[in-house]
Every structure is written in C-alpha cells, then in structure tokens.
C-alpha positions as CSV (number, residue, x, y, z in Angstrom):
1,X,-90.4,-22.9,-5.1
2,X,-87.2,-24.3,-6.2
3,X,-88.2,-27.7,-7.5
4,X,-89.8,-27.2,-10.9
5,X,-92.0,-29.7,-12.4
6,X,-91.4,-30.3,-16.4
7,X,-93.9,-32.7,-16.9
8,X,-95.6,-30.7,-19.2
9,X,-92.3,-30.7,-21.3
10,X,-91.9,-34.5,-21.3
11,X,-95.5,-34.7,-22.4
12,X,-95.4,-32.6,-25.4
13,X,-92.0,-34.6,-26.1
14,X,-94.3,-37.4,-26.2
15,X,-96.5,-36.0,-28.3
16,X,-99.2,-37.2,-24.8
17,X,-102.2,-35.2,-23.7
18,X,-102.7,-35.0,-20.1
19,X,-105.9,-37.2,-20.3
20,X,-104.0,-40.3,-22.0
21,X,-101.3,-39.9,-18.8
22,X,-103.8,-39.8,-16.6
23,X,-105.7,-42.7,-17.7
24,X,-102.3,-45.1,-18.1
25,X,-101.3,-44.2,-14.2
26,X,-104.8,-43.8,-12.7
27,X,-104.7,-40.7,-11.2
28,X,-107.1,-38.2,-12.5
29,X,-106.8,-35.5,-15.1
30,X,-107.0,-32.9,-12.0
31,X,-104.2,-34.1,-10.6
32,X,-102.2,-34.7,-13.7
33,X,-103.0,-30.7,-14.1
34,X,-101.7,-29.9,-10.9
35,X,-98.4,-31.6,-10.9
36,X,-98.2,-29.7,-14.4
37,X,-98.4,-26.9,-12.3
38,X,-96.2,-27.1,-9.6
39,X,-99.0,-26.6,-7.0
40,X,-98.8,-29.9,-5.4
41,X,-96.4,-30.1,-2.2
42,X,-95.4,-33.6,-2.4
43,X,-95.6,-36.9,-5.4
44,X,-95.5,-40.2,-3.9
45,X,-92.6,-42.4,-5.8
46,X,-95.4,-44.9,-6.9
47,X,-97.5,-42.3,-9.1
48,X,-93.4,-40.5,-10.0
49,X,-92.4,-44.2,-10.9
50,X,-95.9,-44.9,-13.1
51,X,-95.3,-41.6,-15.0
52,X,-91.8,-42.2,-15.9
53,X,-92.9,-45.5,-16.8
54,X,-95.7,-44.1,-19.0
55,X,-93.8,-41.6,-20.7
56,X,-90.2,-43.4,-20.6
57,X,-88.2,-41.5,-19.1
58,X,-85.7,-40.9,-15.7
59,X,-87.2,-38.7,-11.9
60,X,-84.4,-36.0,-13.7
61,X,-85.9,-35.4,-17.2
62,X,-89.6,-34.2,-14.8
63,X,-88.1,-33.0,-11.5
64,X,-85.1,-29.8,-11.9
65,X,-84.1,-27.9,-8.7
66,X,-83.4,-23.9,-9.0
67,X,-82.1,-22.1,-5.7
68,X,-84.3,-19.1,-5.1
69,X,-82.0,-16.5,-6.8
70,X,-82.2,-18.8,-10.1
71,X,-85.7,-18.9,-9.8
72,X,-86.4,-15.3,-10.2
C-alpha cells in the first residue's frame, strides 16, 4: 500500500502508549492498533483531527505516501 501510517512513530515521540491515545480520542485500543498497522482502508478526518490534536502534531508527521517501487 503506498500510504504508510507512522503513528506508531509520533507515539513513541510522545513518549504515549496506545491505551492513553485511545482513551483521549475515544476510539478503542483495537482500533488505535490497527491504524498502527496500516490495515485500515480509510480514517475519518474527525478521529485524524483528535489524534493530531492528542499528540500535537500536523496529517504529514502520521500519513507519508510511497509509490509502489519505493515501497519495496
């Protein structure tokens, strides 16, 4: 998939576990897991918007797009 997600990267920048993100946006810790992932097709802007609220940052610092020949 070309659109990587670093969330995990901004949360250890954070110094956050998944649990404490999950609790601030209200989604739940499964979800927070899969976005950390990548296996989610889609984020709505509210819960994109609540996490860079949450962990102060910008849509660019979680969301990076690689073209397929990048990606592997």
């Amino acid at each position: 998939m070309p659109i990587i997600i670093n969330l995990d990267v901004m949360l250890a920048r954070r110094k956050m576990r998944s649990r404490e993100l999950a609790e601030r946006i209200g989604i739940t810790e499964q979800n927070v897991s899969l976005l950390k992932s990548g296996k989610v097709k889609g984020v709505r802007f509210e819960t994109l918007e609540r996490i860079c609220q949450v962990l102060e940052c910008q849509p660019g610092d979680l969301l990076e797009y690689r073209n397929d020949e990048e990606a592997t």
